[in-house]
C-alpha positions in Angstrom: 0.0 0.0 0.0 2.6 2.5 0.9 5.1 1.6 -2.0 2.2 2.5 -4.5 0.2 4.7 -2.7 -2.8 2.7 -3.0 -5.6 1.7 -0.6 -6.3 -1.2 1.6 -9.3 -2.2 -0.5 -7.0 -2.8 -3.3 -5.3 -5.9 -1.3 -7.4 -9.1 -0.2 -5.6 -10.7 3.1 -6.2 -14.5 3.0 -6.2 -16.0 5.9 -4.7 -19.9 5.6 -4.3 -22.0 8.6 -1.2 -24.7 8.2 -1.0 -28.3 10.0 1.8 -27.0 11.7 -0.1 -24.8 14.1 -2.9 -27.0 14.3 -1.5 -30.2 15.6 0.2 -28.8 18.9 0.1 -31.7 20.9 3.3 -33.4 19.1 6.5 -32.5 18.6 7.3 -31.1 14.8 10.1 -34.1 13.9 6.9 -36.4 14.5 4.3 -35.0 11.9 6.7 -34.0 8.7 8.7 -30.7 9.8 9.4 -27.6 7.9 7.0 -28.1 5.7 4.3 -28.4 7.8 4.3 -24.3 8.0 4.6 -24.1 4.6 2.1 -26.8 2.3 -0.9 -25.4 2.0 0.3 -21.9 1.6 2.6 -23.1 -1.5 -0.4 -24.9 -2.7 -2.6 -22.2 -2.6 -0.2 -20.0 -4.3 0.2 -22.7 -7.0 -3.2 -23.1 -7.6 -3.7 -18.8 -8.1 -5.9 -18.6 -5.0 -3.6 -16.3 -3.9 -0.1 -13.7 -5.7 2.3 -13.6 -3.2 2.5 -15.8 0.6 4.4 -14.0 3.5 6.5 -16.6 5.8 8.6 -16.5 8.9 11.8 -17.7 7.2 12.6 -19.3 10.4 10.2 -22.1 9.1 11.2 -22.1 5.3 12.9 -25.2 3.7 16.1 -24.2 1.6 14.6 -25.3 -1.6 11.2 -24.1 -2.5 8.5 -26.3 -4.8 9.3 -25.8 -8.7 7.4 -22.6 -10.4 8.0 -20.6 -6.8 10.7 -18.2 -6.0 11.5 -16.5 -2.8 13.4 -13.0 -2.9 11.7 -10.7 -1.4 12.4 -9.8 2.5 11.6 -6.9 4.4 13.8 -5.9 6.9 14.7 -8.0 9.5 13.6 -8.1 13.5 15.6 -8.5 16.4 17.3 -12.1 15.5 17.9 -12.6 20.1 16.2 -15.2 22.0 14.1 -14.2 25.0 14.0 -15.9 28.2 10.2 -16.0 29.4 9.9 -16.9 33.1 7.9 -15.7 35.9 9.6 -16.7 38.7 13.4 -16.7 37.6 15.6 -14.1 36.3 17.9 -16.0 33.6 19.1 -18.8 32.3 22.1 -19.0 34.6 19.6 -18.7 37.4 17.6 -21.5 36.9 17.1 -23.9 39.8 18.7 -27.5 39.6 16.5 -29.9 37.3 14.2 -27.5 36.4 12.0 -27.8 33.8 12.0 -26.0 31.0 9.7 -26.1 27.8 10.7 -25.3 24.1 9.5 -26.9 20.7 13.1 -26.1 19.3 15.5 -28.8 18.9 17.9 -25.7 18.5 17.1 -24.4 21.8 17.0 -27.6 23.2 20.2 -28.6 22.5 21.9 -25.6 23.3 20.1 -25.7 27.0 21.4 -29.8 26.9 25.2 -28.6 26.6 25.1 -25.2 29.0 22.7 -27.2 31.4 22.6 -30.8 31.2 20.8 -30.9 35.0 17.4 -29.5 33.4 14.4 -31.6 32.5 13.5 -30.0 28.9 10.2 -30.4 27.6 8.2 -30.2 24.4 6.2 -26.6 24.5 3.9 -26.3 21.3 1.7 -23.5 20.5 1.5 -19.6 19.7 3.1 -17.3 22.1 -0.3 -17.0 24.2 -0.5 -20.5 24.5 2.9 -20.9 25.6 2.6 -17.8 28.2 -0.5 -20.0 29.5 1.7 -23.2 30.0 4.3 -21.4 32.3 0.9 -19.7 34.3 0.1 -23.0 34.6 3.0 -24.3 36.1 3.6 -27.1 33.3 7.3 -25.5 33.0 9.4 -22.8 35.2 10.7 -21.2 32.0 10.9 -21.1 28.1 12.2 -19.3 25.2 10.9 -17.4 22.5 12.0 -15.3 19.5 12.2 -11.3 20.4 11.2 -11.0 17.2 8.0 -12.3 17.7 7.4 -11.1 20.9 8.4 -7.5 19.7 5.8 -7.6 16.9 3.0 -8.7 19.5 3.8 -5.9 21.9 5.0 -8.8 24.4 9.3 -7.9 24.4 8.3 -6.7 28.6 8.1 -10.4 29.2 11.0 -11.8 28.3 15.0 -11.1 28.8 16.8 -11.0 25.8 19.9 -13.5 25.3 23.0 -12.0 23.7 24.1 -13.9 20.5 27.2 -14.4 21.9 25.6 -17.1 24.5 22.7 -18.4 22.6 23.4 -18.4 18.6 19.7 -17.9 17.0 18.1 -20.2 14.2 19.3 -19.6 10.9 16.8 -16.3 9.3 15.4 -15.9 12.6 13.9 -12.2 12.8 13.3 -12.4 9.3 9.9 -12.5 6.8 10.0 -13.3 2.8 7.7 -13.5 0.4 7.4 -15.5 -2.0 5.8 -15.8 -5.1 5.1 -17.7 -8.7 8.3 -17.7 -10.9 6.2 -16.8 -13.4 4.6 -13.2 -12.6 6.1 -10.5 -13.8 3.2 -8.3 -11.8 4.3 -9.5 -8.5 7.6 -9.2 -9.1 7.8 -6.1 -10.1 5.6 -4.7 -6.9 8.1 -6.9 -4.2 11.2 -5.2 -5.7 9.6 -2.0 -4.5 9.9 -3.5 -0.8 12.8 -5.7 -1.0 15.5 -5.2 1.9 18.9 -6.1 0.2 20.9 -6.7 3.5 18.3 -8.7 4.9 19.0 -10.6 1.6 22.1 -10.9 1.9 22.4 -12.1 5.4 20.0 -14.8 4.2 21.9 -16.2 1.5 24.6 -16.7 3.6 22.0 -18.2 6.6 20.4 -20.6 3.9 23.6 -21.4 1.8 24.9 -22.8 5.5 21.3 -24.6 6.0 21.4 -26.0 3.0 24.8 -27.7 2.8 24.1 -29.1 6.0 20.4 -30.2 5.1 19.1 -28.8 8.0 15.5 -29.9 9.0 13.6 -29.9 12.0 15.4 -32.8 13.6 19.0 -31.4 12.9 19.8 -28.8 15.9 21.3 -26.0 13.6 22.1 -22.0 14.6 23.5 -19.5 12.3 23.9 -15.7 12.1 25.3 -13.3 9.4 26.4 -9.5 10.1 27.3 -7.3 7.5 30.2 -5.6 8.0 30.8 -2.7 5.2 31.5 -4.7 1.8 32.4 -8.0 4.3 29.6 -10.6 6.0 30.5 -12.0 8.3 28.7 -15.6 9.4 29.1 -17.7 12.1 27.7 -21.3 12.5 26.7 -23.6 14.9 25.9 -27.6 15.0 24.8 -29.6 17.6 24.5 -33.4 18.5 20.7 -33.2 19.7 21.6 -34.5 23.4 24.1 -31.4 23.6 27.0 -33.5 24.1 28.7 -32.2 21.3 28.8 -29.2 19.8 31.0 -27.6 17.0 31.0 -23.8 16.3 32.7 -21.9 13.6 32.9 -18.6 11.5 33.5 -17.4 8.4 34.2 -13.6 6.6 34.1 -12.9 3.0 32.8 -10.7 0.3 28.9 -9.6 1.0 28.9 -10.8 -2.8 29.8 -14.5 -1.8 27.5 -15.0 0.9 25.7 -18.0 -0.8 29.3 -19.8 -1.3 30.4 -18.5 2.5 27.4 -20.3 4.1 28.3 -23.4 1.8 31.9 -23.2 3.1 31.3 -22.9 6.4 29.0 -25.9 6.5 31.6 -27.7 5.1 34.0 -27.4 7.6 32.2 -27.7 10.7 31.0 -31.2 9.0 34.4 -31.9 8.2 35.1 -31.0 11.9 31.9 -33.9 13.2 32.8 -36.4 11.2 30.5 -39.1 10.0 27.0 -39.9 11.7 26.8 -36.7 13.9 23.4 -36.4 13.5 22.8 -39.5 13.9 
């Protein structure tokens, strides 16, 4: 509306509800991953019912169905983790074996390696839901993305976590939209709103996701800065128990941010070994 000065009527919001937020009562590796945020949006945009479908790119798989393109992003959200508790202050401040709830495999094995004594839980839902679960005692404490929590008017309830002690998801903070390969109409109207450093930062992000396949069940963090004319990433994977975890980074041309994500990948598998996943 604002790019082309035209009015709300002009735009019809369409409202799709994915599997992944309706079944909340199992863990995402269990009922098909990614994708389940994603299916019947694609479809949808496949079948013309809709031009263009906005994503949390947290959620997006690296390769997207044929005749649909992704590169459009607006400009990205605080990319922290927030502590949500209560009762308790931090992290560091968590009693022994407390219980703590997240439906990240991410999060939950970064808590594993900083604090194997915990009892980590699965903790589904939107972030109401979630708020309701710690009122209700089923954990002391969880963890959310600022980003979300900033764009619900919710950032007084948790404690951000500094990058530096929990790495975030790769293109947390961050939305796309995506749209048919083949319409020239919508691509033309999302260059008008494209953030290029976003961009950037993601095709180093998804260039690292991608050589290392990342899904759901593969505990994966990643974070590019841009740094003038350099990016610079650094990359995180992580045995799902937390037992092992190997970290890296990477600096390069902005230019090469695709091939820096790729490169990094490489080494930290190179550094795992065979079966790490496993």
């Amino acid at each position: 509306m604002a790019a082309y000065s035209l009015p709300e009527a002009a735009f019809e919001i369409v409202v799709i509800k994915v599997t992944g937020d309706q079944i909340l009562d199992k863990a995402l590796k269990e009922i098909g991953g990614k994708g389940l945020f994603t299916r019947e949006i694609e479809e949808a945009l496949l079948d013309g019912g809709i031009d263009i479908a906005v994503h949390s790119m947290k959620d997006m798989p690296t390769v997207q169905p044929a005749g649909l393109i992704l590169d459009c992003y607006l400009p990205r959200e605080d990319v922290r983790d927030g502590f949500v508790s209560p009762a308790v202050a931090g992290l560091m401040d968590l009693p022994q074996g407390a219980t703590v709830g997240s439906s990240s495999l991410r999060r939950r094995a970064q808590l594993a390696h900083r604090r194997p004594d915990l009892k980590l839980v699965e903790f589904r839902g939107n972030v109401q839901t979630r708020m309701k679960k710690l009122e209700d005692g089923v954990a002391v404490a969880t963890f959310l993305a600022m980003a979300g929590l900033n764009r619900l008017g919710m950032a007084q309830h948790a404690k951000p976590i500094a990058v530096t002690e929990m790495l975030p998801a790769v293109a947390q903070g961050a939305i796309g939209v995506e749209r048919r390969l083949a319409d020239p109409r919508a691509e033309a109207m999302l260059a008008a709103i494209h953030h290029t450093p976003t961009g950037q930062q993601l095709a180093a992000e998804r260039g690292f996701l991608a050589r290392l396949d990342g899904s759901c069940e593969t505990p994966i963090a990643g974070l590019a800065v841009l740094e003038g004319a350099t990016l610079w990433l650094r990359g995180e994977i992580l045995r799902p128990d937390g037992t092992r975890v190997i970290a890296g980074e990477l600096r390069g041309p902005v230019a090469d941010a695709a091939a820096i994500g790729a490169a990094l990948a490489d080494q930290l598998l190179a550094k795992a070994g065979p079966g790490f996943f496993d």
